[in-house]
PAVOGU-802643 format. One line per field, with one value per residue (C-alpha): x, y, z; residue number from 0; residue in one letter. Coordinates in steps of 0.05 Angstrom, whole numbers, plus 5000, padded with zeros to 4 digits. Example, Ala and Ser with C-alpha at 12.3 -4.5 7.8 and 13.67 -1.06 7.14 Angstrom:
2
xx	c(5246,5273)
yy	c(4910,4979)
zz	c(5156,5143)
pos	c(0,1)
code	c(A,S)
//
This chain:
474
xx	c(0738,0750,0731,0768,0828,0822,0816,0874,0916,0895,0915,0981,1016,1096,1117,1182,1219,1253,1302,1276,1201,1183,1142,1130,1068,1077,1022,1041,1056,1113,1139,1140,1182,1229,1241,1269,1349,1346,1321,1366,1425,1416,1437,1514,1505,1519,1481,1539,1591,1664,1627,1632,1701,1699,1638,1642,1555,1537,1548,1467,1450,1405,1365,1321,1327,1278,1241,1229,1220,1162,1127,1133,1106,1049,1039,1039,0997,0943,0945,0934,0866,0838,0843,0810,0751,0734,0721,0672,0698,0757,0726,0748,0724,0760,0823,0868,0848,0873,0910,0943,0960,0998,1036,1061,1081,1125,1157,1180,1199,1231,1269,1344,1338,1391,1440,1506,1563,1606,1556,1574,1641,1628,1573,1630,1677,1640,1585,1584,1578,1541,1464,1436,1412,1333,1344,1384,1330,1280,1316,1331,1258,1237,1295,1266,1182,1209,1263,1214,1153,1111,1051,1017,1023,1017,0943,0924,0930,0885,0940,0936,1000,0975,0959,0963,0902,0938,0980,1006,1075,1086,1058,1102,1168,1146,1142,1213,1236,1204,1155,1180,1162,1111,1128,1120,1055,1025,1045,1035,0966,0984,1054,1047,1023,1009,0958,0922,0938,0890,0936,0998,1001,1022,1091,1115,1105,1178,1217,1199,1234,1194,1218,1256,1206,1200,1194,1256,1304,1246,1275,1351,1357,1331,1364,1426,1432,1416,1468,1526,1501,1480,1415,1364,1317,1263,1205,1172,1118,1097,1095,1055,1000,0994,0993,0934,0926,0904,0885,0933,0911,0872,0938,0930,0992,1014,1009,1030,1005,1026,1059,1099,1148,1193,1192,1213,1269,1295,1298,1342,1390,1392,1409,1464,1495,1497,1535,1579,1597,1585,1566,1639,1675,1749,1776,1718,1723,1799,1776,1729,1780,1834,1770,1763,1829,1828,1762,1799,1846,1792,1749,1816,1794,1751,1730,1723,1650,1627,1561,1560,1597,1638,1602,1634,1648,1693,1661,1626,1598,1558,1502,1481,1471,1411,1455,1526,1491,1469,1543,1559,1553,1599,1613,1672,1667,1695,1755,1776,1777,1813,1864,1879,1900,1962,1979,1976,2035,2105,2123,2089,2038,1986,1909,1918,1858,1852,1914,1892,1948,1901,1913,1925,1895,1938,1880,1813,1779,1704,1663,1600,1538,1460,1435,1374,1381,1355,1411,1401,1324,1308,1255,1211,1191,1197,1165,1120,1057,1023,0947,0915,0868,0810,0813,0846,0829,0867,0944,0983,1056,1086,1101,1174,1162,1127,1185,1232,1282,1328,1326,1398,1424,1463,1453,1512,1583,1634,1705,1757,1808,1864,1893,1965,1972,2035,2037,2105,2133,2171,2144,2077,2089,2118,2060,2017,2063,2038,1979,1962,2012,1961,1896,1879,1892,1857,1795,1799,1800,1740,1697,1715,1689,1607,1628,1646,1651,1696,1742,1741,1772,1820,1861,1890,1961,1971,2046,2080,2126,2168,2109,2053,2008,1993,1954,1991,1955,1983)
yy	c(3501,3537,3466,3421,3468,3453,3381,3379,3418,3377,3306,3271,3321,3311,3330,3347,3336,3410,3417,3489,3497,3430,3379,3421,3398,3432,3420,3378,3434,3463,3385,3386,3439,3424,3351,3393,3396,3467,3464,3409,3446,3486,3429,3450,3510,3526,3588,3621,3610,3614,3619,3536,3550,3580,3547,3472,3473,3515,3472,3476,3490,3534,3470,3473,3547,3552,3501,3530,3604,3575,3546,3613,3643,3594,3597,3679,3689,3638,3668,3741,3708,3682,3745,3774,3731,3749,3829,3836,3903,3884,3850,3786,3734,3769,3792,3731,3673,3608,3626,3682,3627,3580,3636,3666,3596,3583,3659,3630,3572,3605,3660,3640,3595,3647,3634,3612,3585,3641,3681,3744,3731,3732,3787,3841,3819,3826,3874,3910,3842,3795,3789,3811,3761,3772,3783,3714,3675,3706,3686,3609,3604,3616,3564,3520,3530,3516,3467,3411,3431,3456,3507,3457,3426,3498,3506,3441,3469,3530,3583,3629,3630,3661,3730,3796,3800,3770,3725,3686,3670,3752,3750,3698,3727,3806,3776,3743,3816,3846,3900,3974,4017,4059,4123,4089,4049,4113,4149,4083,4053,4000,3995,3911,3878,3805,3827,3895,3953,3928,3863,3903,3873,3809,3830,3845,3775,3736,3802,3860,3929,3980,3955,3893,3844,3790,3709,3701,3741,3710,3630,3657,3676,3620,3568,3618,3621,3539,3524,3572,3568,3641,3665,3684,3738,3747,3700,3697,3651,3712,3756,3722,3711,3781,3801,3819,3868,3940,3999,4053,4120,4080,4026,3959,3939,3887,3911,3885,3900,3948,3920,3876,3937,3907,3843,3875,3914,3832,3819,3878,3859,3792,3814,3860,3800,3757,3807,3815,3749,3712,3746,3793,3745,3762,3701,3677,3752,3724,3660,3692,3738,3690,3654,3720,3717,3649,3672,3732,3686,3629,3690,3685,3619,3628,3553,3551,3537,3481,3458,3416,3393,3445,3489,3535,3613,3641,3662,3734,3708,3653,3700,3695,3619,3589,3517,3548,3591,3521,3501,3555,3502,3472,3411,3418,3490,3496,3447,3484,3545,3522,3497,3567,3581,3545,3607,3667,3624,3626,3573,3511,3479,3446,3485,3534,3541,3475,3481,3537,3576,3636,3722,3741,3794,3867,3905,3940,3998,4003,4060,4057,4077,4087,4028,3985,3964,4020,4065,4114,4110,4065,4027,4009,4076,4102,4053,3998,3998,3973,3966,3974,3925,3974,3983,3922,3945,4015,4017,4066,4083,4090,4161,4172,4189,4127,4085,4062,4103,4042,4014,4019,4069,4035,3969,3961,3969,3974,3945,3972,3910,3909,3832,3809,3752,3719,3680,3675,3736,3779,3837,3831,3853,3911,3925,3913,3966,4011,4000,4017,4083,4111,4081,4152,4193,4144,4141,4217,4214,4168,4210,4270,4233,4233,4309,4354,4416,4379,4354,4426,4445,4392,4375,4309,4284,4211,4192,4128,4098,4034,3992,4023,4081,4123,4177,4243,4302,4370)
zz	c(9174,9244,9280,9235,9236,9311,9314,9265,9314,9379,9352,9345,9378,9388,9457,9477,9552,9547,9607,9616,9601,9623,9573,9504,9465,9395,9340,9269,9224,9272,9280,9199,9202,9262,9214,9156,9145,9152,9221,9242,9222,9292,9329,9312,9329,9403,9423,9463,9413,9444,9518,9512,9510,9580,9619,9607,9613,9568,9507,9487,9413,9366,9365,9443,9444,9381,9403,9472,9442,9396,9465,9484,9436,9434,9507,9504,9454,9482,9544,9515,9477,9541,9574,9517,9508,9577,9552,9505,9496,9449,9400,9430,9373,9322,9359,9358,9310,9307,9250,9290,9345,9288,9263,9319,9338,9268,9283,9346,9319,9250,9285,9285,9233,9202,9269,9242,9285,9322,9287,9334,9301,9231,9236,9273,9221,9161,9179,9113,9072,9113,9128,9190,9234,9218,9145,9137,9183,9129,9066,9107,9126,9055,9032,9081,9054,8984,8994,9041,8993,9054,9031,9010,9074,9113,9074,9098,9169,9149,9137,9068,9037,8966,8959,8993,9044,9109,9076,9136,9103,9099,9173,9191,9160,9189,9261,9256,9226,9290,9308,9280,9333,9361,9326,9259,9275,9287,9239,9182,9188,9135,9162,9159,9097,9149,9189,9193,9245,9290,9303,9308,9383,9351,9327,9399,9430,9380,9366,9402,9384,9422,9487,9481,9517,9482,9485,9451,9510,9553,9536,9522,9594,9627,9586,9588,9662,9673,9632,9654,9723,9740,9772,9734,9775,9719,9722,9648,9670,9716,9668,9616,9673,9675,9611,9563,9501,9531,9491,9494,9455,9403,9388,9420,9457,9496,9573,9645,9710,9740,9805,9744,9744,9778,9753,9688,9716,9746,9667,9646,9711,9688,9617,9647,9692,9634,9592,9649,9675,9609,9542,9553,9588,9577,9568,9517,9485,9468,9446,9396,9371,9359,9318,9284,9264,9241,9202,9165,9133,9114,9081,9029,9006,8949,8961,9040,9030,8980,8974,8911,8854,8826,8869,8925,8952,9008,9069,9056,8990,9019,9038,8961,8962,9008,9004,9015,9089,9109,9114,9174,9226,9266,9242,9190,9197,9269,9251,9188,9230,9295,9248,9209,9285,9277,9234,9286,9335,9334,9371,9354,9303,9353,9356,9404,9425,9441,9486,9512,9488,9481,9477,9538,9567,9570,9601,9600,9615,9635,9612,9645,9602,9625,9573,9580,9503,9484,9477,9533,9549,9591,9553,9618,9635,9561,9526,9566,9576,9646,9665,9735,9768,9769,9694,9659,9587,9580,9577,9610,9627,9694,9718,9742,9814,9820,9798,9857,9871,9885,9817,9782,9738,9697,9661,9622,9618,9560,9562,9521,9520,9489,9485,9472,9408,9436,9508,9549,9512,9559,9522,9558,9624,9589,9562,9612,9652,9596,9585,9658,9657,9598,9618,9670,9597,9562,9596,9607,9516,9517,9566,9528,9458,9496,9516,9459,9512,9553,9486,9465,9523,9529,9470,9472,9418,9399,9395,9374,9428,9438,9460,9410,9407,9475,9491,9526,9551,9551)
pos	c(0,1,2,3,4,5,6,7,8,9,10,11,12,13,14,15,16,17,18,19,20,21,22,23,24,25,26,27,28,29,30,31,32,33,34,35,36,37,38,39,40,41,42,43,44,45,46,47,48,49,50,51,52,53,54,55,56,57,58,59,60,61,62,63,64,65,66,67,68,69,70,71,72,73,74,75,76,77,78,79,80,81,82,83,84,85,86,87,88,89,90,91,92,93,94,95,96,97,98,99,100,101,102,103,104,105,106,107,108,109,110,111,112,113,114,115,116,117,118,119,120,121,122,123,124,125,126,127,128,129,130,131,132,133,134,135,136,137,138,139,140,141,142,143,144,145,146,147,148,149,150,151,152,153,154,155,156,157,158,159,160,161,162,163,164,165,166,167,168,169,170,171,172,173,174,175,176,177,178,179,180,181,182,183,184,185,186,187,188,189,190,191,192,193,194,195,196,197,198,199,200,201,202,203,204,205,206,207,208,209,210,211,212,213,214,215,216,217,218,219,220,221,222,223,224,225,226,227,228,229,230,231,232,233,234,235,236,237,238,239,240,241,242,243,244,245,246,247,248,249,250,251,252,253,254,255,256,257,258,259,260,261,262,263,264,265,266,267,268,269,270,271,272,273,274,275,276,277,278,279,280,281,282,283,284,285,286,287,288,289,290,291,292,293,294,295,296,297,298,299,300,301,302,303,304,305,306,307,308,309,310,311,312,313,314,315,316,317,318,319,320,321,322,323,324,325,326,327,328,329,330,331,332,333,334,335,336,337,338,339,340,341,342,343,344,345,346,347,348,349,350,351,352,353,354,355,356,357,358,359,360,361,362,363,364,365,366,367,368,369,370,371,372,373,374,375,376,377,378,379,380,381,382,383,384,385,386,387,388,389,390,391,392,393,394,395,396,397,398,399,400,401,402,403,404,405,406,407,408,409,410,411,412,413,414,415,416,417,418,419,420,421,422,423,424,425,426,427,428,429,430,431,432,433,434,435,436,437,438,439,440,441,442,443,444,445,446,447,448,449,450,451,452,453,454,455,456,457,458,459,460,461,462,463,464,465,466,467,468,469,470,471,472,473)
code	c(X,X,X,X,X,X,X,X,X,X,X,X,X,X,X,X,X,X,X,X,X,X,X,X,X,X,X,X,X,X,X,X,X,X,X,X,X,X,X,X,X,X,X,X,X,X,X,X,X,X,X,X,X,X,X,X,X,X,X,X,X,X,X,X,X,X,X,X,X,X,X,X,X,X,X,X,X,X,X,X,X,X,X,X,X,X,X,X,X,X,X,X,X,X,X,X,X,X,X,X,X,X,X,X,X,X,X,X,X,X,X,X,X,X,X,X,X,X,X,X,X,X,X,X,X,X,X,X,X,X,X,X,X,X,X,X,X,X,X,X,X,X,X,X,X,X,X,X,X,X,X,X,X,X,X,X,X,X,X,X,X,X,X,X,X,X,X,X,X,X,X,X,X,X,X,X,X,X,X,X,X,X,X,X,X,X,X,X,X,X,X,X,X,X,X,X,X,X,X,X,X,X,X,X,X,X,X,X,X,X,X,X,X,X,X,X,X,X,X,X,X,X,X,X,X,X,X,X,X,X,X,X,X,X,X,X,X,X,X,X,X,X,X,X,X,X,X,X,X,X,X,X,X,X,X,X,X,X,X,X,X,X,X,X,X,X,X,X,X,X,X,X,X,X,X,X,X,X,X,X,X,X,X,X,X,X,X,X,X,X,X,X,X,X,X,X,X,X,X,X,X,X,X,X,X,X,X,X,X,X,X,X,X,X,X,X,X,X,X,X,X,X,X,X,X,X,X,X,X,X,X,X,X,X,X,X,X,X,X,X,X,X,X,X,X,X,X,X,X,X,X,X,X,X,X,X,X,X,X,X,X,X,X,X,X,X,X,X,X,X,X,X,X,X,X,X,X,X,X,X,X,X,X,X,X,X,X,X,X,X,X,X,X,X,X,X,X,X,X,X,X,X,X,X,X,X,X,X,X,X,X,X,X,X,X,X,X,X,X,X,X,X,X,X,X,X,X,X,X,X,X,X,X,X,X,X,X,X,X,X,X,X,X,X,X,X,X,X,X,X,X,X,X,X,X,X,X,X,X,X,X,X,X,X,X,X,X,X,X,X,X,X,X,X)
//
């Protein structure tokens, strides 16, 4: 079955010209499932949202970012079996199956299936009613499996999609939820019903949560920075060479070499510059609130989403109906909102957006904040493991003193902005003037919020005044 499994996988393969990774060979079953509707819809999606709004290249799409994250995946995961077949000491046969391979490759493929457009948007505007991002690709790859008829198709290719001994459709839909930590792997030996604890490696290549590392952040940033035109330090080709499954106190785990470090730290700078110079932009930060704005009032149309005769929900409802998520694209749904715009202006009844007749921009303060994505561990030290070329099979993390005392402090900023809805009022340089008159006190508040000794000493009153709320400090 193995061998036939194999020759199934090795023919007709669909290739792809990827601007990014390069020719992509992906096997039948993942071409089945990129020619579904579902899948499709993630061509009008763009994956930086209101960002196209700002850099005129980055107008690329759900669509090649999936496809390039399930290379990755593929191209990971194969990598980490070839290491492995060369030490007998793992258990190499048995380690990572071809099975294993195909399903990593579908996680990849299947993880934003759930990616709506401006879905950074709609998720900070109705984060108490909307799915999370891994929960709604779940519930659309499921829609997708039922709706194109494909287990059938997926046990032609050798994968088990009945029953509750690795099922690979479980395994499938647990990678795309990501790993769960080390604490909890340790503490739950059946933690994941997909694959036993043994295999728990697998669900840090599409989604990793332990330290962020992961082929999805791994194609993001390249295709990111070739598109908006930033430099992108962190060379994922690199790091898969180096990387192989290690054993770290009795848990497998995904490892790097050791003089990798600082390859790894590249990847969190180049996360921080493209929060900095793209993700936070200001000007596409006003963009994407004026779209919030626009949203807000669409969410009071019971029938802003319909999806068949009769059939149709506002906004936060359409979490309940597979067919009514499917909608959240851009086509039709951009244009419906860009025209509830014409609402928040004064002065005239053309999109403004589309005359650029955004918020402008009052001011901002930065707080700085130790943050690697992991709150404030850094996750490198903390979290990843690293192997040494003398002993290639046992994991290990790196001590602080022999971390480089040059690496940065701080990965991350946050900006407290506060934006003005009505251009060429005279208003705004009035508030502008103060804005920056409170912005000492104000800063002086937040810092206080992290230090409860500090705001117990320091008592801080909130008054109205002509040009809104400020901050005065006895």
């Amino acid at each position: 079955a193995t061998s036939w499994y194999r020759n199934q996988c090795t023919v007709s393969r669909t290739v792809f010209n990827d601007p990014i990774h390069g020719h992509i060979e992906l096997p039948p079953l993942l071409v089945k499932i990129i020619d579904t509707p579902q899948f499709q819809r993630l061509r009008k999606i763009k994956q930086l949202g209101g960002g196209y709004y700002v850099f005129p290249g980055a107008s690329h799409n759900r669509f090649e970012h999936s496809v390039g994250v399930g290379h990755l995946a593929g191209e990971l995961v194969k990598a980490l079996r070839a290491k492995q077949l060369e030490e007998p000491s793992l258990n190499s046969e048995s380690l990572i199956n071809d099975r294993d391979v195909l399903c990593v490759q579908i996680a990849g493929l299947c993880h934003d299936l759930g990616g709506v457009h401006f879905e950074s948007v709609i998720i900070k505007m109705l984060a108490f009613v909307f799915l999370q991002h891994e929960d709604a690709s779940i519930l659309m790859f499921d829609h997708l499996v039922d709706d194109n008829k494909l287990t059938p198709v997926m046990n032609e290719y050798g994968l088990i999609t009945e029953g509750d001994n690795e099922n690979d459709l479980v395994f499938i839909k647990e990678m795309i939820k990501g790993s769960s930590g080390l604490f909890l792997e340790k503490t739950m030996p059946n933690l994941y019903k997909g694959r036993n604890n043994e295999k728990s490696f697998l669900y840090e290549i599409v989604a990793n949560k332990q330290n962020g590392i992961d082929v999805d952040k791994f194609d993001y940033f390249a295709r990111d920075c070739h598109h908006l035109g930033i430099q992108n330090n962190f060379d994922h080709r690199r790091f898969i060479v180096f990387a192989r499954v290690c054993n770290v106190d009795g848990q497998l785990h995904i490892c790097s070499r050791d003089k990798e470090m600082a390859n790894l730290y590249d990847m969190f700078h180049t996360r921080n510059s493209l929060h900095r110079r793209a993700y936070q932009h200001r000007v596409k930060m006003a963009v994407e609130i004026m779209i919030k704005d626009a949203l807000l009032k669409a969410d009071q149309d019971k029938h802003f989403i319909k999806w068949a005769e009769g059939k149709a929900c506002c906004l936060s409802k359409a979490k309940k109906h597979k067919e009514a998520y499917t909608k959240l694209t851009g086509r039709g749904f951009e244009v419906w909102c860009l025209k509830l715009t014409t609402h928040l202006t004064f002065k005239t009844s053309e999109l403004r957006i589309m005359r650029r007749d955004l918020y402008q921009l009052v001011g901002e303060i930065k707080v700085a904040k130790f943050d690697y994505g992991k709150n404030n561990e850094d996750p490198i030290s903390n979290y990843t493991y690293f192997y040494s070329k003398f002993n290639p099979t046992i994991g290990f993390k790196i001590k602080p003193e022999e971390v480089s005392n040059l690496r940065p402090e701080c990965f991350s900023e946050k900006h407290i902005r506060v934006y003005w809805k009505r251009r060429n009022d005279k208003r705004l340089e009035d508030a502008k003037k103060c804005f920056e008159a409170v912005k000492k006190v104000l800063l002086f508040y937040i810092m206080t919020l992290v230090n409860p000794l500090k705001r117990a000493a320091h008592t801080c009153s909130v008054k109205e005044g002509q040009f809104g709320v400020y901050v005065q400090h006895p």
